[in-house]
C-alpha positions in Angstrom: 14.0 28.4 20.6 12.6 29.1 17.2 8.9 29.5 16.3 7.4 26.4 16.2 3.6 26.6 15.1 3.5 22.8 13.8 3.6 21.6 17.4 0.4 22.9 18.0 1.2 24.7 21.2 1.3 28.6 19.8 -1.7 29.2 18.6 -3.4 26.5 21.3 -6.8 28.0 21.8 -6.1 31.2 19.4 -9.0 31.3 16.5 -8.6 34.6 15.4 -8.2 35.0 11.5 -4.0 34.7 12.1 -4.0 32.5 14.3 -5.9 30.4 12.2 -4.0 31.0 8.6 -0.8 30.6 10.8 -2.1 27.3 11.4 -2.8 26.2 8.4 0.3 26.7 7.1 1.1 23.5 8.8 -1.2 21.0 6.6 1.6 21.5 3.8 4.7 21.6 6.2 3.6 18.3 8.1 4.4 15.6 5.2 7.1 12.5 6.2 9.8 14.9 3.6 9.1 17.8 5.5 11.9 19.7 7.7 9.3 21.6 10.3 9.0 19.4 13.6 5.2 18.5 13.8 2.5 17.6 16.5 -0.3 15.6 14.9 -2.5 15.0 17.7 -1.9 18.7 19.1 -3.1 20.0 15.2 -6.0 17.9 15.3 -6.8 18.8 18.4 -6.8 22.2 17.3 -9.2 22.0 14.5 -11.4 19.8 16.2 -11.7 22.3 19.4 -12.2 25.4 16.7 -16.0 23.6 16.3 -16.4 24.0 20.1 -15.4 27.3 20.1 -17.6 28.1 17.6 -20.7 27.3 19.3 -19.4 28.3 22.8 -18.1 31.2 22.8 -17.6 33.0 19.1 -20.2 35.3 18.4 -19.0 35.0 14.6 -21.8 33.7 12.0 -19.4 32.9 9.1 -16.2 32.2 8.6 -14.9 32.2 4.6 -11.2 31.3 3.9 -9.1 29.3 1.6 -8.9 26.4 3.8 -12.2 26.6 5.8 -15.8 27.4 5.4 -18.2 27.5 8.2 -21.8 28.4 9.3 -23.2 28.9 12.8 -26.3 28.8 13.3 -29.1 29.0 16.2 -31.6 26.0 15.7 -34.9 25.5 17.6 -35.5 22.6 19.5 -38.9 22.4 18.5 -38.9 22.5 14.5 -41.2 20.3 12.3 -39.2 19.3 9.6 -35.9 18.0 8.7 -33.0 20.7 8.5 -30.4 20.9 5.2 -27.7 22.5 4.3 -25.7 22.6 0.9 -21.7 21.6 1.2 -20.7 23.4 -2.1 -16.9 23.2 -1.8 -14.9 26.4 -1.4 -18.6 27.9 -0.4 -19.8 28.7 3.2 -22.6 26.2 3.9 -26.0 27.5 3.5 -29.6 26.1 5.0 -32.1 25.4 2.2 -35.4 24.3 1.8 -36.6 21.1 1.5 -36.9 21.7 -2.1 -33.8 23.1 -2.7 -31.8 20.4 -1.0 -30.6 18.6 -4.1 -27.2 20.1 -4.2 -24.3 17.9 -5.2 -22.8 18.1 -1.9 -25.3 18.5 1.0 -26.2 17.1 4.8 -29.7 16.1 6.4 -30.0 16.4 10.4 -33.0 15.1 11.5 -35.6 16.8 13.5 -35.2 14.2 15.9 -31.8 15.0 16.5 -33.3 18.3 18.0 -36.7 17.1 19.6 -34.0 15.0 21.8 -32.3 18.0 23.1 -35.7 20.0 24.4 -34.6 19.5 27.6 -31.5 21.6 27.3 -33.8 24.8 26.1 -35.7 26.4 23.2 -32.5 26.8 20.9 -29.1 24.9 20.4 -26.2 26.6 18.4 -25.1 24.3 15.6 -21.7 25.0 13.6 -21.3 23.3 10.6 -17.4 23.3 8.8 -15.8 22.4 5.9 -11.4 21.6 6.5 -9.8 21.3 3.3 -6.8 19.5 5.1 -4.1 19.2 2.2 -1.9 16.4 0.8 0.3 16.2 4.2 -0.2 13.9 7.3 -2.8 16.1 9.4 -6.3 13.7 9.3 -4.6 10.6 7.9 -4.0 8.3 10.6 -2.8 5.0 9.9 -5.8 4.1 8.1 -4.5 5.4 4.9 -1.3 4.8 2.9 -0.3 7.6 0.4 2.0 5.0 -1.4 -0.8 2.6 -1.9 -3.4 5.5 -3.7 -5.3 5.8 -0.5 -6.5 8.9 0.6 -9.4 11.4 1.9 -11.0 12.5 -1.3 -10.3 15.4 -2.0 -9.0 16.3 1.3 -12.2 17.7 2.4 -13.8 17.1 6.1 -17.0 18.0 7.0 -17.6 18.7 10.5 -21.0 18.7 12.2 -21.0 20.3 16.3 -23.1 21.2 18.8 -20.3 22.4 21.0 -20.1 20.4 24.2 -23.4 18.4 24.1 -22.7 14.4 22.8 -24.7 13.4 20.1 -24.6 9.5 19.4 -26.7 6.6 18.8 -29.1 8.8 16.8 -32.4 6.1 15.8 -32.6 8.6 12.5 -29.1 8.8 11.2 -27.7 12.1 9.9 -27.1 12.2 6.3 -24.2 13.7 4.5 -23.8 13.7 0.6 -20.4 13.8 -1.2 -20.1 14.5 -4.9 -17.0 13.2 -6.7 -16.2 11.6 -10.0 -15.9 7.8 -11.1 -14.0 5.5 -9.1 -11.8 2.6 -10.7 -13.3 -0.6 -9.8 -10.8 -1.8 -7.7 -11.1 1.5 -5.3 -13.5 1.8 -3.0 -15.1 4.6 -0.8 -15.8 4.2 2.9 -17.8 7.1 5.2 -15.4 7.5 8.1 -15.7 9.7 11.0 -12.2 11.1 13.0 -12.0 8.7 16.2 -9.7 10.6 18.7 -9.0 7.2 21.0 -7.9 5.3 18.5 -4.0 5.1 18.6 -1.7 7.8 20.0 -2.9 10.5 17.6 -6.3 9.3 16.2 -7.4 7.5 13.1 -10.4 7.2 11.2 -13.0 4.7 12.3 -16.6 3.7 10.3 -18.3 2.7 13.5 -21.9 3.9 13.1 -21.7 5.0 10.0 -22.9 3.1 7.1 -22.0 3.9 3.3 -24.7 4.0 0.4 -22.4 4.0 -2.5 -23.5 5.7 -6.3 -21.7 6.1 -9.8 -20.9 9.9 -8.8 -22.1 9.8 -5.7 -21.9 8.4 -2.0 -24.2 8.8 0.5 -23.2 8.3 4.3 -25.7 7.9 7.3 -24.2 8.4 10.4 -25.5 8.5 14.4 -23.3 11.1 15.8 -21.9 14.1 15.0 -18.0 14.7 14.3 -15.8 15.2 11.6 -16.7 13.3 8.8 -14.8 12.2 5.7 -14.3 10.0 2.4 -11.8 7.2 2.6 -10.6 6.2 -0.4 -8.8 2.9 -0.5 -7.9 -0.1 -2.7 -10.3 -3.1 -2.1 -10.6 -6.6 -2.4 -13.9 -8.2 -2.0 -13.9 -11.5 -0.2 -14.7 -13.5 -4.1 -11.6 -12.1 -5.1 -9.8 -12.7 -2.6 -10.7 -16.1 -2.4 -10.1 -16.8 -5.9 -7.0 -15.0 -5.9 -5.8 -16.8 -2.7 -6.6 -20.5 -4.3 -4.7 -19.4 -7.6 -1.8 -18.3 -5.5 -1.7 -21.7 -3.2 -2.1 -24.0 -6.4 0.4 -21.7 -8.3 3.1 -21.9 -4.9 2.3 -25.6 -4.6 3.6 -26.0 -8.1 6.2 -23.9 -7.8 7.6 -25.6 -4.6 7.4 -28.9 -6.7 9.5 -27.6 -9.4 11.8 -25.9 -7.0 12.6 -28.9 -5.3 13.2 -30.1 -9.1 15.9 -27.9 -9.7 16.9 -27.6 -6.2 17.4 -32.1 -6.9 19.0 -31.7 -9.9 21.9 -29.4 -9.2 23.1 -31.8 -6.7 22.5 -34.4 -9.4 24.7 -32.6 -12.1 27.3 -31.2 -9.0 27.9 -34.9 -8.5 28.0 -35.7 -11.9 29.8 -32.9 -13.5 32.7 -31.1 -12.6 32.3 -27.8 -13.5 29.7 -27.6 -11.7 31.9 -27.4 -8.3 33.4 -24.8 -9.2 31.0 -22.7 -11.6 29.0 -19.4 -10.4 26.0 -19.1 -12.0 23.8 -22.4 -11.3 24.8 -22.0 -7.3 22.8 -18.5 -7.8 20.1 -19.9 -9.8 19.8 -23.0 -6.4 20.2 -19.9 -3.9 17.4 -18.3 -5.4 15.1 -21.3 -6.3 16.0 -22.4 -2.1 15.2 -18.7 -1.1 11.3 -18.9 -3.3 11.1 -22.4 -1.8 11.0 -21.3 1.7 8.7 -18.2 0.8 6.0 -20.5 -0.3 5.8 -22.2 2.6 6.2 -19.7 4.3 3.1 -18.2 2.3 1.4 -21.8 2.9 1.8 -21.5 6.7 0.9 -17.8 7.1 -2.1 -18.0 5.0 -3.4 -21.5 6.5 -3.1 -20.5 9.8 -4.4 -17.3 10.1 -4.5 -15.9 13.6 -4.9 -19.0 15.5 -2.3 -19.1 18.2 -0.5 -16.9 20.6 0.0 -13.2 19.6 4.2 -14.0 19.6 3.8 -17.4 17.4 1.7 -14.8 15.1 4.5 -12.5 15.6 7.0 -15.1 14.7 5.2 -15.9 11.2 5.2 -12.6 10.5 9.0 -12.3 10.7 9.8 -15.7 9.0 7.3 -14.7 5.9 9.0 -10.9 5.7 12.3 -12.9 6.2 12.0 -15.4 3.1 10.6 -12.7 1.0 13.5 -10.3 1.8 15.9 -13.6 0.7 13.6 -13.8 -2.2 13.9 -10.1 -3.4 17.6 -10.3 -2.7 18.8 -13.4 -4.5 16.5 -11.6 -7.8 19.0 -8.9 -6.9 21.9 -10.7 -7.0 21.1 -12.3 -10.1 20.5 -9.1 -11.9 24.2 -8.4 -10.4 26.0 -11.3 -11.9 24.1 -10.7 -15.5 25.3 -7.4 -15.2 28.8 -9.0 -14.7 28.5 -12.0 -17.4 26.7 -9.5 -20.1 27.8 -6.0 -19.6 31.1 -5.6 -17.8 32.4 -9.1 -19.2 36.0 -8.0 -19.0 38.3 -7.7 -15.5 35.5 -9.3 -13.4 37.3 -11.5 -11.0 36.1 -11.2 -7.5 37.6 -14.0 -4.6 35.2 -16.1 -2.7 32.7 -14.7 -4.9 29.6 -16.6 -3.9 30.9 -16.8 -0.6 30.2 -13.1 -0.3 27.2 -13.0 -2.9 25.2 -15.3 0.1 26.3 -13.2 3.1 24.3 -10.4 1.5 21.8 -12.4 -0.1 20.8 -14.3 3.4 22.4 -11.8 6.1 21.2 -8.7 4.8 17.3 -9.4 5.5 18.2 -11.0 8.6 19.3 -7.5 9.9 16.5 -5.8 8.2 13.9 -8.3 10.1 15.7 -7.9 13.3 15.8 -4.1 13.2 12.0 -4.5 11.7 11.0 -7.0 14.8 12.6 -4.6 17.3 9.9 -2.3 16.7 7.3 -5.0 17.7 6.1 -4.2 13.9 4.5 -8.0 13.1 1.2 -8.9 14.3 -2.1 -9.4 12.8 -3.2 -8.2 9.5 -6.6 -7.8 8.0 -7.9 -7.2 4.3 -11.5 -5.9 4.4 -14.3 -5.6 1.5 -16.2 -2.7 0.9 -18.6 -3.6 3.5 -15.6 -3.4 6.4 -16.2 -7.1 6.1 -13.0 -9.4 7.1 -12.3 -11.5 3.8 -8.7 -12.3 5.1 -6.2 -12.7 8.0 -2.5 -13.1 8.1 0.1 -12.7 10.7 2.3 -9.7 8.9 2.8 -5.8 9.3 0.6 -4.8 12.3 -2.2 -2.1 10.9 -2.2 -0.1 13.8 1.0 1.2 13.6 3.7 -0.7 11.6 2.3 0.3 7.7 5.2 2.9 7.5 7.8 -0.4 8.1 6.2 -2.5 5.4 6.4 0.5 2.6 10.1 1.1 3.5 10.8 -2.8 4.3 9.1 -4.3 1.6 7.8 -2.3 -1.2 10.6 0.3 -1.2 13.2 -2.7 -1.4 11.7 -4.5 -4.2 10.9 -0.8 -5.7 15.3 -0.5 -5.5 15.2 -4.1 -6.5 13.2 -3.9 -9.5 13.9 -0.8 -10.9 18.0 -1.7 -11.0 16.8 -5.0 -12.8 14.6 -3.2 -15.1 17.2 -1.5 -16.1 20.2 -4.1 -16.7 17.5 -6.5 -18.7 16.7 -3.4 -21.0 20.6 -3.3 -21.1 20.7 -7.2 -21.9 17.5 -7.0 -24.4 19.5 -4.2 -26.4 22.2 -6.7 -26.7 20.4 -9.8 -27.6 19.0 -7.7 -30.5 21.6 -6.3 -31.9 23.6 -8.9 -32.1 20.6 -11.0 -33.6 20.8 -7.9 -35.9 23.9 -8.5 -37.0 24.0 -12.1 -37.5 20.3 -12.3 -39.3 21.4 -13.7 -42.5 23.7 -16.5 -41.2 21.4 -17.5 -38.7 17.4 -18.1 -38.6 14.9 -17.8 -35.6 17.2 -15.1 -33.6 14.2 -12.7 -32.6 12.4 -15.5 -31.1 15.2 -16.8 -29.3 15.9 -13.6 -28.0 12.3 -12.7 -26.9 12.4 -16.7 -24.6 15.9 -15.7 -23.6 14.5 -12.0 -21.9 11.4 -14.3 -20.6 13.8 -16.7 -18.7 16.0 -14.1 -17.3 12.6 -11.6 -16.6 11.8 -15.0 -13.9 15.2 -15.3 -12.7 15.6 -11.2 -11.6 12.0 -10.6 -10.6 10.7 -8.5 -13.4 7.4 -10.1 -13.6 7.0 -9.1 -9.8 6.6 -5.5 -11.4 3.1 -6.3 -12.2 2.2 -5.2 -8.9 2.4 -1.4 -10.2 -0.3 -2.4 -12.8 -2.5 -3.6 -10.3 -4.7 -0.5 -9.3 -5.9 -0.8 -12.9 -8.3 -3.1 -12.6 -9.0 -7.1 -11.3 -7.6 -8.9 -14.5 -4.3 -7.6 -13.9 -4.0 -8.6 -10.1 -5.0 -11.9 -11.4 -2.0 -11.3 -13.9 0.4 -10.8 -11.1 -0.8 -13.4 -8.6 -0.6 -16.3 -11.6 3.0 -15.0 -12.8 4.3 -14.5 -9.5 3.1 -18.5 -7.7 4.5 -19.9 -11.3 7.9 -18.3 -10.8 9.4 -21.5 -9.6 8.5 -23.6 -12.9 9.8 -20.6 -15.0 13.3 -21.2 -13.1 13.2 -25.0 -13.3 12.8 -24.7 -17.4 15.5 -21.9 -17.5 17.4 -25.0 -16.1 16.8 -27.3 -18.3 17.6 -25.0 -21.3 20.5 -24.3 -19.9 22.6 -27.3 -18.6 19.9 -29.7 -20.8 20.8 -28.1 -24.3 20.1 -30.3 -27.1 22.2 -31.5 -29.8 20.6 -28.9 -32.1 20.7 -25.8 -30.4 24.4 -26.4 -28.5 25.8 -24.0 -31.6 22.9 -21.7 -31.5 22.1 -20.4 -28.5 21.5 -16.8 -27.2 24.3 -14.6 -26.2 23.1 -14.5 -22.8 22.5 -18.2 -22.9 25.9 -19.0 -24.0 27.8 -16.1 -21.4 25.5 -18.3 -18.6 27.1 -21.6 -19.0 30.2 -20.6 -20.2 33.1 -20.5 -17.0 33.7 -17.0 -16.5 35.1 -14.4 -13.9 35.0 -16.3 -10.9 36.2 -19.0 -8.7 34.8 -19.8 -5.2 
């Protein structure tokens, strides 16, 4: 068998200076790209263990690597004042006076914290360490998302032991000082301790620890000792979110209304116009308008509801709301597809049974995406917390505990494929648009501004405007953005409708090239 370090079973209760670069190697190695087999919870365990060893049985003072800085230290039971140390990163901590103790990065223990421990004799051995942990997946846990900017700032753990004696419910909280530039306002930065019996590896859990938050700054107070970190993580405080949830349920109810227009009015004009039978392009546009339908109330449901009910009719909405959203994503998909074919291939386009095939994939292919998803009992509750850990919202959807990895390869890696293939064919379609209103400039008038509504009308139809998600993290007014562009889809497709089978008497001649490829009968037959 090869060497396998990253299972955390070589170097198991090994802390000399290899044993302990040898492990380190592994906060690199252990990423979800990485090729070397690893053991989370025996890694952790590892580092977490090096603090008892530390106090019970090294004899070493310092320690001064890379990756690690630690002091140990032999602290009277009996002192007068509080104790404090400076955290200077990539220094070993260092105890300083009272007076000293304004460093950027420092801890406070409490002489409390010691008068309580009399009993077990004159001095306790106290080891305090610094981990810089990396950018891999050792000390993340399935509190943090690397794909959705959160993190442990700057990687950095602090770890405060005395060995094997428990320290909890302290009445005078320790207090631990982290240094760090400006957030963006819509970040937010949580004191977190590691919380081995949470899930199958650990996670990180603010349970008796409050956070006192500054401008360059945060302060956390905790009653135990541990390892003890920074979460950094997008936030949404429950104002927001109740604001944004009221502009998404009038924007959806709207929608819905103008979805069922257009969704009306096809059969209408199938009914009343022949070509309609047999013509592509408006059975997409109804596939898609039926496909956002259903996601609204699906969205209606889901955020109405909440948790009330059994956990597997809360499983159930979960599934139907990833379901309808899939459909949604898809049939933007497939209209990106057939503009491609109607605008940019044009010629030797013919496919049989063409929308035949376009609506297995369209409908069947998130149907096997939500039953592989479901399989892996991935739906459940779902909770959005403020900056106080407070609930502001819950919703049957991706379970937190353990199912965050399925919604980042489910949903936002789908619509990530999705959007960045219809990015690219509307950039394809604007280029066209303008060159041709180019070259026909001085025989017609108002071309640019056709063009410009044209590339609005087909940025609703293929989901572009969905891509204001990636300029959320930049701040509240652009999450509002996104929430009003996304609920109003449905009355941007209904007036794409209109213009399109509605043209009036003026503009039948004048159209946009994309316009005019849309109605015209092209390519294929059902």
């Amino acid at each position: 068998m090869p060497r396998n370090v990253c299972q955390g079973r070589i170097n198991k209760n090994r802390y000399d200076d290899f044993s302990l670069k040898d492990t380190a190697k592994c906060f690199p190695k252990c990423t979800q790209s990485g090729n070397e087999s690893c053991n989370l919870r025996n890694l952790q365990r590892y580092w977490l263990n090096f603090e008892i060893h530390l106090v019970e049985e090294s004899q070493t003072e310092t320690v001064n690597m890379s990756f690690l800085n630690a002091l140990v230290k032999n602290i009277s039971t009996d002192i007068s004042e509080d104790l404090h140390f400076s955290l200077t990163p990539s220094q070993i901590p260092m105890q300083v006076t009272e007076e000293e103790h304004q460093h950027p990065d420092r801890v406070r223990l409490p002489r409390s914290l010691f008068a309580s421990l009399q009993g077990r004799g004159p001095m306790v051995r106290l080891a305090i360490t610094v981990l810089d942990v990396g950018s891999g997946n050792l000390f993340k846990g399935p509190r943090i998302n690397l794909e959705d900017g959160s993190r442990v700032l700057n990687s950095r753990l602090v770890g405060l032991s005395l060995g094997h004696i428990p320290v909890a419910g302290l009445a005078d909280p320790l207090e631990i000082t982290f240094s760090h530039q400006h957030q963006p306002p819509n970040m937010t930065l949580t004191c977190v301790f590691w919380d081995v019996t949470k899930g199958s590896t650990g996670d990180w859990s603010s349970k008796g620890c409050s956070t006192e938050r500054g401008v360059n700054r945060t302060v956390c107070h905790c009653d135990h000792l541990t390892f003890f970190a920074l979460l950094l993580r997008p936030v949404l405080d429950q104002a927001t979110v109740k604001a944004l949830t009221l502009i998404s349920q009038a924007g959806c109810g709207t929608s819905m209304i103008f979805l069922a227009f257009t969704i009306v009015l096809y059969a209408f004009l199938r009914f009343s116009r022949q070509r309609f039978k047999s013509e592509d392009a408006p059975k997409i546009h109804v596939a898609l308008s039926v496909s956002l339908f259903l996601l609204n109330l699906a969205f209606f449901i889901n955020v109405g509801n909440g948790l009330r009910g059994s956990d597997a009719a809360c499983w159930v909405r979960g599934a139907v709301f990833h379901y309808f959203l899939l459909c949604a994503f898809t049939w933007m998909g497939l209209e990106t597809f057939h503009l491609y074919l109607l605008v940019i291939k044009v010629f030797n386009t013919y496919f049989g049974r063409y929308f035949l095939k376009l609506s297995f994939l369209g409908w069947g292919l998130p149907a096997l995406i939500v039953i592989g998803t479901g399989s892996a009992n991935s739906y459940g509750p779902y909770t959005i917390r403020d900056k106080e850990n407070r609930t502001t919202l819950e919703l049957c959807w991706f379970r937190e505990d353990t199912a965050i990895s399925a919604l980042y390869v489910t949903v936002h890696g789908y619509f990530f494929i999705i959007f960045l293939f219809s990015a690219v064919i509307l950039a394809l379609v604007a280029w066209k648009i303008f060159t041709l209103s180019s070259a026909t400039a001085g025989k017609e008038r108002g071309q640019t501004w056709k063009g410009v509504l044209t590339l609005l009308g087909l940025s609703s139809l293929t989901g572009v405007t969905w891509g204001l998600a990636i300029l959320t993290p930049l701040g509240l007014p652009t999450t509002y953005v996104f929430a009003l562009f996304t609920s109003l889809q449905g009355i941007f497709i209904f007036c794409w409708f209109i213009v399109l089978y509605f043209p009036s008497r003026s503009t039948t001649t004048s159209t946009s090239g994309t316009a005019r490829v849309d109605q015209a009968h092209t390519m294929s037959q059902a």
